[in-house]
Every structure is written in C-alpha cells, then in structure tokens.
C-alpha positions in Angstrom: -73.5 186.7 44.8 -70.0 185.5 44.7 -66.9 187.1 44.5 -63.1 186.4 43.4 -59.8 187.7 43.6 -56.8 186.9 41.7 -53.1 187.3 42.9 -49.8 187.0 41.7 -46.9 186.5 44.4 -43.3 186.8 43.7 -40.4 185.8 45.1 -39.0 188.6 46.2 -42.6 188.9 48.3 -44.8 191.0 46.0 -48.6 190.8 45.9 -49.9 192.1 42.7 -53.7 191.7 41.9 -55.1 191.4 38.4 -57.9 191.2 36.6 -58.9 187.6 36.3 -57.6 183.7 36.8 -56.3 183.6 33.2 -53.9 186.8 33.9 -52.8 185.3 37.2 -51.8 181.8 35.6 -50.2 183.7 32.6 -48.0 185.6 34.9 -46.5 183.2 36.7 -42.6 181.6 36.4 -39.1 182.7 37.8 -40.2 181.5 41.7 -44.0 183.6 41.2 -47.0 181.4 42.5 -50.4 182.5 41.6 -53.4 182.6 44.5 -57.3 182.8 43.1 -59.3 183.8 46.2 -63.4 183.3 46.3 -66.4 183.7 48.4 -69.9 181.9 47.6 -68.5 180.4 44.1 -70.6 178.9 41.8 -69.7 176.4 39.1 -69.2 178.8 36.3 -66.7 180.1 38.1 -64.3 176.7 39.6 -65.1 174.7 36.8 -63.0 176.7 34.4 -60.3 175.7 36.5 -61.0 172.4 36.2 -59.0 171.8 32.5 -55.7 174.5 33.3 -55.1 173.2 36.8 -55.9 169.8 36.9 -58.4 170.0 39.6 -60.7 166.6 40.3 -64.2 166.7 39.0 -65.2 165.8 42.8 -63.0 168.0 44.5 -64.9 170.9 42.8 -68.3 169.3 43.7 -67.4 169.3 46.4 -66.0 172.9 46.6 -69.7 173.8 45.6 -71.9 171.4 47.9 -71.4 173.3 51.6 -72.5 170.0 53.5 -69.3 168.1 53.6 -67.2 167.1 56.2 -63.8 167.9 57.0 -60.8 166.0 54.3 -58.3 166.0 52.4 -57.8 164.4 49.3 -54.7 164.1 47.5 -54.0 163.8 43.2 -50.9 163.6 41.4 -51.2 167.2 41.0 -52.1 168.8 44.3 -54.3 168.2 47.1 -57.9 169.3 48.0 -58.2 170.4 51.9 -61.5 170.9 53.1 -61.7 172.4 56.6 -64.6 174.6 58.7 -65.0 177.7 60.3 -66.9 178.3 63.4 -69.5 181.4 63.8 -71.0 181.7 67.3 -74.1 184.2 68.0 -77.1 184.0 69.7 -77.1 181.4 71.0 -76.3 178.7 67.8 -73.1 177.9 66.0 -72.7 178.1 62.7 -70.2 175.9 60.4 -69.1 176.9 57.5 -67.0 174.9 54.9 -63.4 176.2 53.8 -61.7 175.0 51.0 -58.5 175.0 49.6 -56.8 173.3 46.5 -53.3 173.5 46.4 -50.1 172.7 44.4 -46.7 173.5 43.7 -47.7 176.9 41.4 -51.0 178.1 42.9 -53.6 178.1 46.2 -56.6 178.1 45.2 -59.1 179.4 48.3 -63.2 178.8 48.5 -64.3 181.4 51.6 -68.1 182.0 52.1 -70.3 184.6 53.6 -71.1 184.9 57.3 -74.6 185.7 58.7 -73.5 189.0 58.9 -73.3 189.5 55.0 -69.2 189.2 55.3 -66.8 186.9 54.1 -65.5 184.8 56.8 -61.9 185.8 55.5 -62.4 189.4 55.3 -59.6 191.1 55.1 -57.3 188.4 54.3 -55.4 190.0 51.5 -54.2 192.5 54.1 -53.3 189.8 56.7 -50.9 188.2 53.6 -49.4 191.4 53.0 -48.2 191.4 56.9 -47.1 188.0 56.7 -45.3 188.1 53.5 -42.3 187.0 54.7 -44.4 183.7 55.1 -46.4 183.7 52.3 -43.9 184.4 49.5 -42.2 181.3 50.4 -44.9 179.1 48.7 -48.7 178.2 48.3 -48.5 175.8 51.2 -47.2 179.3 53.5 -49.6 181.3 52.3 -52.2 178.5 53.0 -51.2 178.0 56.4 -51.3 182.2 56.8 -54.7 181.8 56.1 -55.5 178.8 58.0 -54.4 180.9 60.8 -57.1 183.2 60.6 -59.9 180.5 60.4 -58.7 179.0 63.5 -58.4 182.4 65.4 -62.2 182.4 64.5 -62.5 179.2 65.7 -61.5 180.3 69.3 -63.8 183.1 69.5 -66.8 181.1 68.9 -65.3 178.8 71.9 -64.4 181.4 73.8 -67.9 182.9 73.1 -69.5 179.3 74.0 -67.8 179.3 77.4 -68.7 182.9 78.2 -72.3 181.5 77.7 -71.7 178.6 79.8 -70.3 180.7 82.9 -73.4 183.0 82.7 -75.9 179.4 83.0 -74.2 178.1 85.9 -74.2 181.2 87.4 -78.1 181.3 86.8 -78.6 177.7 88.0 -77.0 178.5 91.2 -78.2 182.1 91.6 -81.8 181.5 90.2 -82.2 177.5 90.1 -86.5 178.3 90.1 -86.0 180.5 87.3 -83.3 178.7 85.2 -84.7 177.2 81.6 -82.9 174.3 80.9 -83.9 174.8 77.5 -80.3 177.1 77.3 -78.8 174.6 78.6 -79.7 171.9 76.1 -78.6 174.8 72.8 -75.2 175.0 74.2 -75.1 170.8 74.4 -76.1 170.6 70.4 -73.1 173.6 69.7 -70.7 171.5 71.5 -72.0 168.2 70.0 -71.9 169.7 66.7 -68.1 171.8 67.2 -66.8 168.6 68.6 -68.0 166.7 65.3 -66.3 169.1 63.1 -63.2 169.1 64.5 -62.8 165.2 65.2 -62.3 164.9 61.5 -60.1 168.0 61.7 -57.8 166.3 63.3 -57.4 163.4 60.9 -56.9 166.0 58.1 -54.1 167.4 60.3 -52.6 163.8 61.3 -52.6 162.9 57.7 -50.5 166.6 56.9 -48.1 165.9 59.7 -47.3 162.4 58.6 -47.4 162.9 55.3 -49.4 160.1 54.4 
C-alpha cells in the first residue's frame, strides 16, 4: 500500500499540508516551494507528475524499480538523486532505495517501508518542522534536512554491525571450539554489500560538491 503527503512551504517558514499534488502545485508563488512526500509509490501515482513537473520518463522508472544503484541524474529542469538507506537486524542488512527529484519550485521525495511495516522516514514531517529555519530556505534545504535523517540511519546499522563484530571476536577468543564461522562470513556479505552501496554514494556526492 503506498502512501503520500503533500506540502506547501513558505517563505516566511510555514508548512501547510493539503489534500493532494494538484493543491500543492496550485499554491505555490511569492518565495512558497511545494514538497510531495511518498512511501511504496506506484506508477499511478509519480506518473502524473510526469507532464506538470517535467520529470524524465527513466527517472520515474526508476523511482518505481527498487534495484538501482546509487545516481544522480541531471535535466534541464531538475535533477533525480537516488541514494540508499541502511536497515540492520538480525543478523542481515537491508538496503533500501531513496529517491528524490528536485528543482527550483518543489522536492519531490520516494521513502519506502522498513521490515518493520514503517516508513524509513517516519516522522520526517516533524523533523522539517524543527529545522525550518533550514528547510524554508529552498527544496535543496529541505532535501538535505532529510538526507540527514537517512544517514543518521545509516550509522546505526554500522554501529549495529560493529556491536556484532565485537561480540564474534570476543567468542573466537573466549570460545574458539564453539565459535561458527558461519557468523562470521554474514557479517563479511553486510560489509561487502554496505561498502558497495556507498562507493557509488560517494560519486553522487563528488558530482554535488563539484557541481558537475
């Protein structure tokens, strides 16, 4: 099931929330900016946005396909940012795609559920409404408010990861006749797999800082 939200921000740092993408675009002028917010999309609803915003065919594809790597693109009329989000729990990471289109006039955000049944990003509306001093200043400010929560979530799952670490080699050299490599070969695909994801991370954020 997916779901959406649909913001208007002002200038003057007001988050108002209506009743549908159409409402948010038709609010918008005098320094406002308009943010559409969704988890689990499907193509009826991004591909509406496709005609009023501009958005490339592609980038929406590949919005909808969650088996992409890390990118960015950029169009004449915005740019499509495609970064993950790391889960860790029992043993086995999960990635999960995050995407963003934005522009000059609007952020358009693509959040999905976690194992758990949550959005990754829950609670996010009220984390913009604490940094709005940030986020009213533009799409690319209330991006990067956001982008600070998926990489807060990023360090947990490390953080997590290490915790699991310490406990094997403690086990190894506590219990070496009882130790099951097995546990030892999980946490090697996680890291294999995290360090994928975020070597072409860090081309998307090479390309933002020089612009290119």
């Amino acid at each position: 099931m997916s779901l959406a939200s649909y913001y208007q921000i002002t200038r003057a740092g007001k988050l108002s929330k209506v009743n549908s993408a159409g409402e948010a675009m038709a609010k918008t002028g005098d320094g406002a900016f308009f943010w559409l917010h969704y988890v689990e999309p499907t193509a009826e609803d991004l591909h509406p946005l496709i005609g009023p915003l501009k958005l490339h065919l592609l980038s929406v594809e590949d919005a909808l396909d969650m088996n992409q790597i890390p990118k960015i693109d950029d169009f004449p009329d915005g740019s499509f940012i495609l970064l993950n989000a790391f889960k860790y729990a029992n043993r086995v990471l999960q990635v999960y795609e995050i995407d963003f289109f934005l522009s000059n006039h609007y952020l358009v955000s693509v959040d999905r559920f976690g194992t758990d049944g949550n959005p990754l990003l829950s609670g996010i509306e009220e984390l913009v409404q604490r940094e709005m001093d940030t986020c009213r200043q533009g799409p690319a400010f209330l991006m990067h408010t956001i982008l600070d929560a998926v990489v807060d979530g990023k360090f947990t799952a490390v953080e997590a990861l290490e915790d699991e670490l310490a406990d094997i080699e403690d086990a190894v050299l506590e219990h070496p006749g009882q130790y099951d490599p097995k546990s030892l070969q999980q946490i090697r695909r996680a890291l294999v797999t995290l360090r994928k994801s975020l070597f072409h991370e860090r081309e998307v954020l090479v390309k933002i800082c020089r612009k290119d």
